[in-house]
N, C-alpha and C positions, 0 to 999 in steps of 0.2 A: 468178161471172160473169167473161169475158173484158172486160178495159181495152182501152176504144175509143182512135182515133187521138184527136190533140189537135183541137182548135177553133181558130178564129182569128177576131180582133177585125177585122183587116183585112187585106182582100183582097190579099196581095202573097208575094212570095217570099222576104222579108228574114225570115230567124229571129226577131231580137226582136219582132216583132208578130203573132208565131204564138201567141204567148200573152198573158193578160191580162196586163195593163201591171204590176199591183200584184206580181204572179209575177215580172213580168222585175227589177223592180226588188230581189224578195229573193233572186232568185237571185245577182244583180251583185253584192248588199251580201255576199253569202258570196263573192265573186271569183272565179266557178264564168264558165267562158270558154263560149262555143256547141259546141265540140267534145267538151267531157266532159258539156253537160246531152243533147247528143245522144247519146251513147255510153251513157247509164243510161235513156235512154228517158222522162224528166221530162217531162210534160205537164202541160199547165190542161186537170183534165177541166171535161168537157161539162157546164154546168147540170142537166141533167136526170138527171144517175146520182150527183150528189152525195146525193140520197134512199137510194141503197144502202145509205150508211156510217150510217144512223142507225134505227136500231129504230122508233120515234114519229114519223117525218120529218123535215123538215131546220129546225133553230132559224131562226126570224126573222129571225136577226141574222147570217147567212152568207150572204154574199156570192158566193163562189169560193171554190177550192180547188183545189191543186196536186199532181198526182198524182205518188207515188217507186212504180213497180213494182216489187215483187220477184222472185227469180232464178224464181217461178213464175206465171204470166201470172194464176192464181186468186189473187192475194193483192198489194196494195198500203195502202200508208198515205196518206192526203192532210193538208197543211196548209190550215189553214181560213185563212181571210181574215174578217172580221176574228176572229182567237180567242176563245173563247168562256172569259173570266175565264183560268185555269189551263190550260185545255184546249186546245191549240193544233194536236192531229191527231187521226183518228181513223181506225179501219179498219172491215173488214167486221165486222157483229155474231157473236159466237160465233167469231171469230178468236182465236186467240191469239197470245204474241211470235213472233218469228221473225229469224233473223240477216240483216243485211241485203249482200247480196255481190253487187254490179251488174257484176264484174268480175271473171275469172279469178284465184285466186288463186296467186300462182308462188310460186319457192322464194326465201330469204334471209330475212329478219327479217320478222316480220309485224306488222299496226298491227290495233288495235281499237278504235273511235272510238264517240261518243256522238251517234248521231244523225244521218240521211239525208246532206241539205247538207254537216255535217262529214267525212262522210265520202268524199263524192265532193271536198270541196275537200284530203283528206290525198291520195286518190290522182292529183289532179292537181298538186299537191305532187310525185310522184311515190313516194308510200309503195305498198307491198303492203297494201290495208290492206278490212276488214270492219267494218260497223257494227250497233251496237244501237240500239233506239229509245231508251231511255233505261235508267238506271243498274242497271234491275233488270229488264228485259226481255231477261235471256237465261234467265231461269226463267219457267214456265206452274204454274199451281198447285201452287207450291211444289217444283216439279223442273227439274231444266235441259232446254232447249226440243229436238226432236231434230235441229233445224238447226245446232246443235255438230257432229255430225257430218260437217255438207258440206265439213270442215277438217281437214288430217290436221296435227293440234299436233304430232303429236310429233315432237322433233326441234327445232321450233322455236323462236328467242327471240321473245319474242311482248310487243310494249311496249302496253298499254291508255293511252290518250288520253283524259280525262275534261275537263268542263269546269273552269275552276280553281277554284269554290267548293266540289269534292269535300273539300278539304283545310280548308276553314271550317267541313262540316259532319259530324259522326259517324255521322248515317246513310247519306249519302249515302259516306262512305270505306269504310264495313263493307259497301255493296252491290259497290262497288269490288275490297274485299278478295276478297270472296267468291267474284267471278266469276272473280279472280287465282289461285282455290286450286280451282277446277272446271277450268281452263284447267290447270292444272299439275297436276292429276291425270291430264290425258291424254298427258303428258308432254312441255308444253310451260318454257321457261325465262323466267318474268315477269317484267315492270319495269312499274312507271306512272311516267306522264311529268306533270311537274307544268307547266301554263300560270301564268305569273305573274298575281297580280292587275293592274289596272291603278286606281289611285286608290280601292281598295277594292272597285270593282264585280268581277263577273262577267267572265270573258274564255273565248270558247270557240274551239276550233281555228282553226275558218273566220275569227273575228277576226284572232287571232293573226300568221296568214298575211297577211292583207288587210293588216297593218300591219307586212307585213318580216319579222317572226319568221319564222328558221329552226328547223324539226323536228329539227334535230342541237343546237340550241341549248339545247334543254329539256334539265333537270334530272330525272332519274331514279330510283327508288328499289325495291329490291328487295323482294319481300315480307317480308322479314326486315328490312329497315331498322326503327328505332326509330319510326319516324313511323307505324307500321301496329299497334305494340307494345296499343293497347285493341283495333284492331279483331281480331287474333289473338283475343283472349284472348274476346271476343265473341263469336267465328268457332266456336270451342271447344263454346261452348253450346250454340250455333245447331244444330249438326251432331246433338249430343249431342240434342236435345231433337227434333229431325228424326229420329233414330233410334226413341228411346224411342215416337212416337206411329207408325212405321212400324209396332215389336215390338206395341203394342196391342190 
């Protein structure tokens, strides 16, 4: 299906009230300005096509939802309002990932970010930058997605942007890795950029930003850095064991 215009709560010309109120408010919390949620085409879809996104109908307990199109009018993500436990977006059924790029991509260093919001707040940052939905959504049943393609890597240094508990957790650093050495198989030059914690929690770009961190400020590290030294060795099997059931 083609994504309809947005809806409005109330009748006027003023941007913030063109969408649900609970939408404008995450959009601000990310520090996302009206010219860049204009510029990617962000909407509160319409009640009535939130049924798309769900096989069985729409859960009870959803409210709204906020529409990210992607660079193709057939395919968008929405956040749910309120999230359902873990789940907090969803797409069309029988969709698979797909790289997220609301923005031409130019030349000089390029940014790979974790997710819609984040990534519209690195490019109003002013990064070159593409996102994933999440850590491991640039592979579709166990292969990389063919929207690697719409980026010509090569040539490029190319820094991934994750959220900062990538580095608390080993799965979450191995999906990291991985997508670090599919990126640099196309011949791109990797770095991931570390966000610090903040009091032990969670901190993700759009934070980051919201509270002053500058993007030149992050701490960097090559895939060869020591701090990546299990997920390598990981990576090694993964590949290997991804082969073996190819040979089959």
């Amino acid at each position: 299906m083609q994504f309809i215009a947005p809806y409005s709560l109330v009748s006027t010309g003023n941007f913030a009230v063109s969408f649900h109120p609970d939408h404008m408010v995450d959009l601000r919390a990310s520090g996302l300005r009206d010219e860049t949620i204009k510029a990617a085409g962000v909407y509160s879809l319409a009640p009535r096509f939130i049924d798309c996104f769900f096989k069985a109908g729409v859960p009870a307990e959803i409210e709204s939802a906020l529409c990210f199109p992607y660079q193709s009018a057939e395919f968008a993500r929405i956040k749910l309002f309120p999230a359902l436990g873990k789940m907090k977006y969803s797409q069309l059924p029988g969709t698979g990932a797909r790289l997220y790029a609301p923005f031409a991509v130019g030349n000089g260093p390029l940014f790979v970010v974790e997710g819609e919001k984040k990534t519209l707040a690195a490019f109003q940052a002013g990064l070159n930058s593409v996102g994933i939905g999440g850590v491991w959504n640039w592979l579709s049943r166990g292969e990389p997605i063919d929207d690697l393609t719409l980026v010509e890597w090569d040539g490029h240094e190319v820094t991934i942007i994750p959220d900062s508990d990538v580095f608390q957790r080993v799965d979450l650093l191995r999906a990291i890795y991985a997508l670090g050495r599919e990126l640099q198989s196309h011949g791109a030059s990797i770095y991931v950029a570390q966000i610090p914690q903040r009091n032990g929690a969670k901190v993700a770009l759009d934070d980051y930003l919201v509270a002053g961190g500058r993007p030149e400020s992050l701490e960097v590290f090559s895939l060869s850095h020591r701090i990546f030294k299990s997920a390598a060795a990981w990576h090694s099997r993964w590949k290997f064991q991804k082969i073996r059931r190819a040979a089959a």
